[in-house]
C-alpha positions in Angstrom: 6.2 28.1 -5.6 4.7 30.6 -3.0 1.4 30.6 -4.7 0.5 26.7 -3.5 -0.5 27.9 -0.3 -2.8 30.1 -1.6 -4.8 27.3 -3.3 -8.2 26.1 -2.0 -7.0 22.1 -1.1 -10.1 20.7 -3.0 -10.7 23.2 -5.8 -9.8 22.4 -9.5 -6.3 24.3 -9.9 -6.4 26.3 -13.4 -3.5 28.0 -14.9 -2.1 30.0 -18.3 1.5 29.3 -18.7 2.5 31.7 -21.8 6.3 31.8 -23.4 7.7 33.4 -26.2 10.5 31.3 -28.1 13.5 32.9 -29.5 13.9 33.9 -33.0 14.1 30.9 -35.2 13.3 28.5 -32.1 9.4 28.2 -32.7 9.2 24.6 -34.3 11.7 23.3 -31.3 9.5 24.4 -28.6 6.5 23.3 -30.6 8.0 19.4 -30.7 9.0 19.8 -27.1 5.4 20.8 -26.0 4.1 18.1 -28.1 5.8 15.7 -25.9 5.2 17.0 -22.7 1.6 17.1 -23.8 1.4 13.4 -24.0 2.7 12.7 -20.3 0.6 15.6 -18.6 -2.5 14.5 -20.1 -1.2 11.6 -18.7 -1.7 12.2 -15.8 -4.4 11.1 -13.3 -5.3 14.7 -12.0 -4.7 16.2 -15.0 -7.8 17.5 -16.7 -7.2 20.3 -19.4 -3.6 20.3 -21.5 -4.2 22.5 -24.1 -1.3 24.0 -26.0 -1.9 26.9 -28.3 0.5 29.5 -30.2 -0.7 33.1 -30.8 -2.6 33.1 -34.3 -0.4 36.8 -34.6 2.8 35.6 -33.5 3.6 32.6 -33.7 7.1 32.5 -31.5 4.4 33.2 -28.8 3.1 30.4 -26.8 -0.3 29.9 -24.9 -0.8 26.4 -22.3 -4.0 26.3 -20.5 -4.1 23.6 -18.0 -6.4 22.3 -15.2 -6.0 19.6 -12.5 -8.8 18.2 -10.4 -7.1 19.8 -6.9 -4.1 21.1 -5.2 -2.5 17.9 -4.7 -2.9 16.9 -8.7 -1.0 20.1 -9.6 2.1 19.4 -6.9 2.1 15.8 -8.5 2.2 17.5 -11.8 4.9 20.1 -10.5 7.2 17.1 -9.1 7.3 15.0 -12.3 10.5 14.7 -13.4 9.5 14.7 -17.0 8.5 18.5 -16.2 11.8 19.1 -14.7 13.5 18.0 -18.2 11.2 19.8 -20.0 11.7 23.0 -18.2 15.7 22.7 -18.3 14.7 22.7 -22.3 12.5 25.1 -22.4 14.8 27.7 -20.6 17.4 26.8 -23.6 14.6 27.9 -26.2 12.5 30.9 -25.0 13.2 34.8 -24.0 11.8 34.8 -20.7 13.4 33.0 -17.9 10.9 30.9 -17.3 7.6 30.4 -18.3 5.5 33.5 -16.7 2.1 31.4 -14.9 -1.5 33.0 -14.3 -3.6 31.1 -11.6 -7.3 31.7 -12.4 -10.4 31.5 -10.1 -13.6 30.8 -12.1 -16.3 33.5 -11.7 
């Protein structure tokens, strides 16, 4: 991920991941976020999980996430729960991947 060495080393790292699952897919990516849920918030650096889905589309998926530093969010990147849950993911949503926003606070 070219964007890691962009990150301030001791800064809190704070993402959007957003997805879209295919038609009649929804309530299969909504389990499998469930559960990945419970093992990122897990997670000692973790500090935000929050999963949403668009109030006006609901195939449309919203995760805003924050780890305490860079090194939190390459732990959280190397788990190989997320590795799973990406290969299942890929199965279950348009987009190729999920489509990440890195955010700065103001």
């Amino acid at each position: 991920m070219d964007i890691l060495n962009k990150l301030p080393a001791n800064e809190p790292v704070s993402l959007i991941a957003e997805f879209t699952a295919r038609v009649g897919k929804a309530e299969e990516v909504a389990e499998l976020l469930a559960g990945l849920a419970t093992d990122v918030r897990a997670e000692p650096g973790n500090v935000v999980f929050d999963t949403y889905r668009r109030f006006d589309a609901r195939q449309k998926f919203v995760v805003y996430e924050i780890y305490k530093d860079r090194a939190a969010f390459e732990a959280h990147i190397s788990a190989e729960y997320g590795a799973v849950f990406n290969a299942k993911l890929r199965t279950l949503i348009e987009e190729p991947n999920s489509v990440l926003t890195f955010l700065s606070a103001v």
